[in-house]
N, C-alpha and C positions, 0 to 999 in steps of 0.2 A: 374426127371421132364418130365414132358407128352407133346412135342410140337405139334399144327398142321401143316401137310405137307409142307401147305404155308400159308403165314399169309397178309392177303390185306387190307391196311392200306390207302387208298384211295379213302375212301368215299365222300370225297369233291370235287372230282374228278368228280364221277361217283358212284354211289351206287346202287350196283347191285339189279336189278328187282326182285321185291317178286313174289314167284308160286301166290298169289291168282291175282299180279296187269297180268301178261302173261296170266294166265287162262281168267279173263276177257277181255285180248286183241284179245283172239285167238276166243274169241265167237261173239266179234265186228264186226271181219275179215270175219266171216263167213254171214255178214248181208248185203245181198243185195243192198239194196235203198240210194240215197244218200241223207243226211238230208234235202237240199232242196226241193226238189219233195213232190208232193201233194198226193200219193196214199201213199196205205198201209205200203209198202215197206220203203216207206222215212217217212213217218211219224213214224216206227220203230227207225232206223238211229239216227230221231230229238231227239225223247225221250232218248233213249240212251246219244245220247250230252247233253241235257239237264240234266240229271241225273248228269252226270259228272262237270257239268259248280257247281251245288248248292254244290258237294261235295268237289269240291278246292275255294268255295266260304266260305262253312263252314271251313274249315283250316283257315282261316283269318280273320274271321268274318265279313265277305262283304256280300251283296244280289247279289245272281245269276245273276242277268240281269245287273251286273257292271263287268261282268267276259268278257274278251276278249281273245280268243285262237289264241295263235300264234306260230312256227316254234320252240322257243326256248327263254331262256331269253337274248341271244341276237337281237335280234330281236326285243321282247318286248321295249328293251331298247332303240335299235335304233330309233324304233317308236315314246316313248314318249319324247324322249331328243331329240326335234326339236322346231326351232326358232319358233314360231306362237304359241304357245299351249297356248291355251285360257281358262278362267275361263267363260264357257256361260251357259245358259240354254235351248236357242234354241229357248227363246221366239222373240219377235218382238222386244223386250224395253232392251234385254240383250245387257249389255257394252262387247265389245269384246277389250281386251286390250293383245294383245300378248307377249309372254316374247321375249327378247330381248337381254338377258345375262345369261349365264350358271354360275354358279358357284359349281364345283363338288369337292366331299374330293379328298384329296392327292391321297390315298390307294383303290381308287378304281377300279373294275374292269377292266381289258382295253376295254370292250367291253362300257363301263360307260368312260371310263377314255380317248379314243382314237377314241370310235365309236360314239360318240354324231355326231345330225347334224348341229352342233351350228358354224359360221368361229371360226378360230386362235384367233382372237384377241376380240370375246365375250364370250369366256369360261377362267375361272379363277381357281382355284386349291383351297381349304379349305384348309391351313396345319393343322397337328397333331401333340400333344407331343408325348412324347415320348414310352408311351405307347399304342396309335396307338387314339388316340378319337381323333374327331374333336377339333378343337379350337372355342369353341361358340361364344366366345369375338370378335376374329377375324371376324364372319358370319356377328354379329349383325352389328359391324362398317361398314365392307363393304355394308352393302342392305342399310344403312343410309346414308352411302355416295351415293350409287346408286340412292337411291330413291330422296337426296338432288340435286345432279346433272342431274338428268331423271325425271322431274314431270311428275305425272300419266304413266309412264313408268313399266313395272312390270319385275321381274327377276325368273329362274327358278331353284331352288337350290338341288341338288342330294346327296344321300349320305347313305351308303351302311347298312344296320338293322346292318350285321355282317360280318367280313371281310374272306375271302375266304384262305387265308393265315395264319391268327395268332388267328381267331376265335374271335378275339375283338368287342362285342359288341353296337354300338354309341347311344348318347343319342336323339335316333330321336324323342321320345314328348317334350324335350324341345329344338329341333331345330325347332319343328312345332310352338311351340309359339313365336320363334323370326321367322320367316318367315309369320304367319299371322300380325304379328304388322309394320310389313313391304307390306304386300299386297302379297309377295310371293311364289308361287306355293312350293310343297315340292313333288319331288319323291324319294323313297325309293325302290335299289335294294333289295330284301328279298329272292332272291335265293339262301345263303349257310342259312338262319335262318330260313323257313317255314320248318315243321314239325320234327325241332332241340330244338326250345322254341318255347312259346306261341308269338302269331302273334296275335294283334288284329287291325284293321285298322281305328276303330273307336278310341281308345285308343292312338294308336301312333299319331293320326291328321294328316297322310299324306293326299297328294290328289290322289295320286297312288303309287302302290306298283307293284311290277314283279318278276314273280313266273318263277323256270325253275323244269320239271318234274324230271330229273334223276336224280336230286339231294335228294332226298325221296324217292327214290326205284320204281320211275315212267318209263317210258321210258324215250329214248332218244330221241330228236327231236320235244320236245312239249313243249311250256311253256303260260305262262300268263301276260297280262295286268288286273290287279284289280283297280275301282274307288273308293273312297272313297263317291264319289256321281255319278250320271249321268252328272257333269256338267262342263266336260273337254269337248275340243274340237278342233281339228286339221284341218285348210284347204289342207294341202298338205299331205295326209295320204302316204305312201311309195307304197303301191299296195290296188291300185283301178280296180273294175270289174263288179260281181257279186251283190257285198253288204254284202257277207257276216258278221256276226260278226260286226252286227251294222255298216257294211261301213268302219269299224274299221282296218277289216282285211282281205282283199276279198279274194277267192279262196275257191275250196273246203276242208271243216274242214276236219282233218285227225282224223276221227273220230275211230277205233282202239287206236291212240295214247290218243286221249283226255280220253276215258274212262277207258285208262291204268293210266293217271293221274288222275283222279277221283278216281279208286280204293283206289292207293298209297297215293293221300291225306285224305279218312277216315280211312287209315289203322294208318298213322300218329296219327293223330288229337285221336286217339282212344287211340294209346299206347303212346302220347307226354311225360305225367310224369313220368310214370317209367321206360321207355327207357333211357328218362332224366340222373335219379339219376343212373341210370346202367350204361350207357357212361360216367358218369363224374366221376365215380368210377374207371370205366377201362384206362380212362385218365391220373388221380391220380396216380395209380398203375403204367403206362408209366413212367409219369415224374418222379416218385420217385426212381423208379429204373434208371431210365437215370442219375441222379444226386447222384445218387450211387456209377454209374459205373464211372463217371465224374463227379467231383464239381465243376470245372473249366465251366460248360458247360449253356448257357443261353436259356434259356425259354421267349417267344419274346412273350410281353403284358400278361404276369403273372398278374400283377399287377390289370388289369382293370376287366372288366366283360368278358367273353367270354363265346365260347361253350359249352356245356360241352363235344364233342366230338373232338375237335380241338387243336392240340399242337402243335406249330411249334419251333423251337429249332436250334441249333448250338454247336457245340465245338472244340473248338481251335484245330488247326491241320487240320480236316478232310474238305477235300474239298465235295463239296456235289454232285458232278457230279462221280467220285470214288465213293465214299460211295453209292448211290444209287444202283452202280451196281454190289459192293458187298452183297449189301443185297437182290437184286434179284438175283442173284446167290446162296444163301443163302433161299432163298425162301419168299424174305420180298419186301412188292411191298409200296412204300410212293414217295411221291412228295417230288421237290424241289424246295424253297423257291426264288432260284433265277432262270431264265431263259437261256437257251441255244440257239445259232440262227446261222448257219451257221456255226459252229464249234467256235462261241466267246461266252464267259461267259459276260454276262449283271448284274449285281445287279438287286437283286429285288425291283422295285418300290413302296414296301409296307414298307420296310427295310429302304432301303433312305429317305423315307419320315421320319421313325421315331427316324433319327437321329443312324441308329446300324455301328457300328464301319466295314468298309468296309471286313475288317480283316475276322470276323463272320459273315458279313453275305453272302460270297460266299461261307464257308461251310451253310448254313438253309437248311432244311428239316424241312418238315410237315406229321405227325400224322395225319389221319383222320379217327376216328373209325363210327359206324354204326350198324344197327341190323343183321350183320351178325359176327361182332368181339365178339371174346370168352377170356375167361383171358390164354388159351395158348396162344392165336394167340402175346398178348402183353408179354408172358415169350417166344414166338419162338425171335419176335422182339429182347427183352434183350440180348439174348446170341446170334444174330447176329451181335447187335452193340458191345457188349464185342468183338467181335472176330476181330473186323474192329479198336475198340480201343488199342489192344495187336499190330494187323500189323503195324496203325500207332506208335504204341511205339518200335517198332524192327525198324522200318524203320527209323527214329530218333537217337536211340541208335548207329545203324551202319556210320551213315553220321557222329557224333560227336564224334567216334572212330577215 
């Protein structure tokens, strides 16, 4: 069997930059003007951003002038998940009704989950069963009860395409219909699901969606706000200046990086289907072997819809802070499912939310394949974790001696 050198199994992570999206960063870098500016040089600059704005607009199916570039999808997030966010048009007669109440999934982001600007006590949590989906039932009763006790009141409900961790999923066109029968706003993080499945923004009914580059083989450091219409609208925007970016986003665009996302978003959107069915093959071939090598071993939201390039897993015994750094030792680089912080082991928040037996889910680890993984890289993986499943069974063996 043929393995490669090392095998980097964390694209969800970080997905390494294609040569065409650096090629066109390194000819950005070389362009003078800054898109502001009224001569030649910045009217270069603009076009370039602009180029980039319609081509992660197309990734989504939004119109260019609803695209907002910002730092990352941090940021984006933090941006739109603030008390005030309005449904206006800008006109004289538009009703400005601010939201007032977050309500975000269990499993989401911590930048979604932790970094909203909402207080403690107007943010609320969506639980999920067990295989990581939202609970619809629960949304609906809550914004009924909200909107019963808060007339003309509006709330602002979050909640992630697909989960960063287990690759699950959520059914956000029918979270969008029980959010407009309630009057309330819907955002959707879409940062591990743009240019992994199709993204369409018309289709899903959100009112914004937020994009992060290096998650598609963009760079790092760039990401997006996309409208579903022009007809959000925030008084206390985080950084004000310039105007940039519709006043959206003021400073100047970091326009190398934007046109490194623009590349990586048509490069996406071009190869979306049968990168698809290619990842979700190489996935397959993962998990089949992983349940091979262990049957005892769980695969976390099997059951629902997911990536097709995301597995996140467990198996009795191997703790997942060990095992990580035998498999990088081993030449196998994957995430783990639960967090590490000052030398304490934390459960993952995606895990607890869906109910995983405490036991399993301090050993998780996550798979994350990408257009850089080959079916060595998942036969190097196999026979690192066979190697790490024989030490924990000697290791075992010897204590019950």
């Amino acid at each position: 069997m043929t393995v490669s050198a090392r095998a980097y199994l964390d694209h969800n992570a970080t997905t390494p930059a294609r040569p065409e999206v650096v090629e066109a960063m390194v000819r950005a870098l070389a362009m003078p003007g800054n898109p502001s500016s009224v001569h030649a040089e910045g009217r270069a600059a603009r076009a370039a951003l602009e180029r980039a704005r319609g081509q992660v607009a197309a990734l989504v199916g939004a119109k260019a002038t609803n695209v907002v570039f910002t730092s990352g999808g941090t940021e984006a997030n933090a941006t739109i998940l603030a008390p005030g966010l309005m449904d206006c048009d800008g006109g004289r007669d538009c009703v400005r009704i601010p939201a007032t109440l977050l309500l975000h999934g269990a499993t989401e982001h911590p930048c979604v989950r932790d970094g909203h600007r909402f207080r403690v006590d107007a943010a609320e949590a969506v639980p999920v069963d067990a295989s990581g989906l939202a609970d619809l039932g629960w949304l609906s009763a809550r914004l009924e009860r909200f909107a019963a006790e808060n007339p003309g009141a509006r709330a602002l409900v979050s909640l992630h395409l697909a989960n960063n961790e287990t690759g699950v999923i959520q059914p956000i066109a029918e979270a969008a219909a029980i959010t407009r029968r309630f009057g309330a706003l819907l955002h959707s993080d879409a940062v591990q699901a743009a240019g992994k499945i199709a993204v369409d923004i018309e289709a899903l009914g959100v009112d914004v969606l937020t994009l992060s580059a290096h998650k598609l083989g963009g760079p790092k450091g760039v990401g997006a706000i996309v409208f579903r219409t022009g007809a959000l609208e925030l008084a206390d925007k985080p950084l004000r200046g310039g105007g940039q970016e519709r006043g959206w986003r003021s400073g100047t665009e970091n326009v190398a990086g934007i046109v490194g996302f623009g590349a990586a978003a048509e490069i996406a959107l071009t190869a979306l289907v049968g990168e698809g069915a290619r990842l979700s093959a190489l996935r397959n071939r993962l998990e089949d072997g992983l349940l091979a090598l262990s049957p005892e071993s769980s695969i976390f939201g099997r059951a629902a819809p997911r990536l097709p390039n995301t597995s996140a897993f467990a198996t009795p015994g191997l703790m997942a802070e060990t095992t990580l750094i035998k498999l990088d030792l081993a030449g196998v680089a994957l995430s783990s499912g639960s967090a590490c912080s000052s030398g304490k082991v934390r459960r993952s928040h995606v895990l607890t939310a869906m109910g995983v037996d405490p036991a399993m889910s301090t050993g998780a680890l996550r798979a994350s394949l990408g257009w850089t993984t080959s079916g060595a890289e998942i036969d190097h993986f196999l026979a690192a974790y066979a190697k790490a499943l024989t030490a924990q069974s000697d290791r075992s063996a010897r204590a019950a001696a």
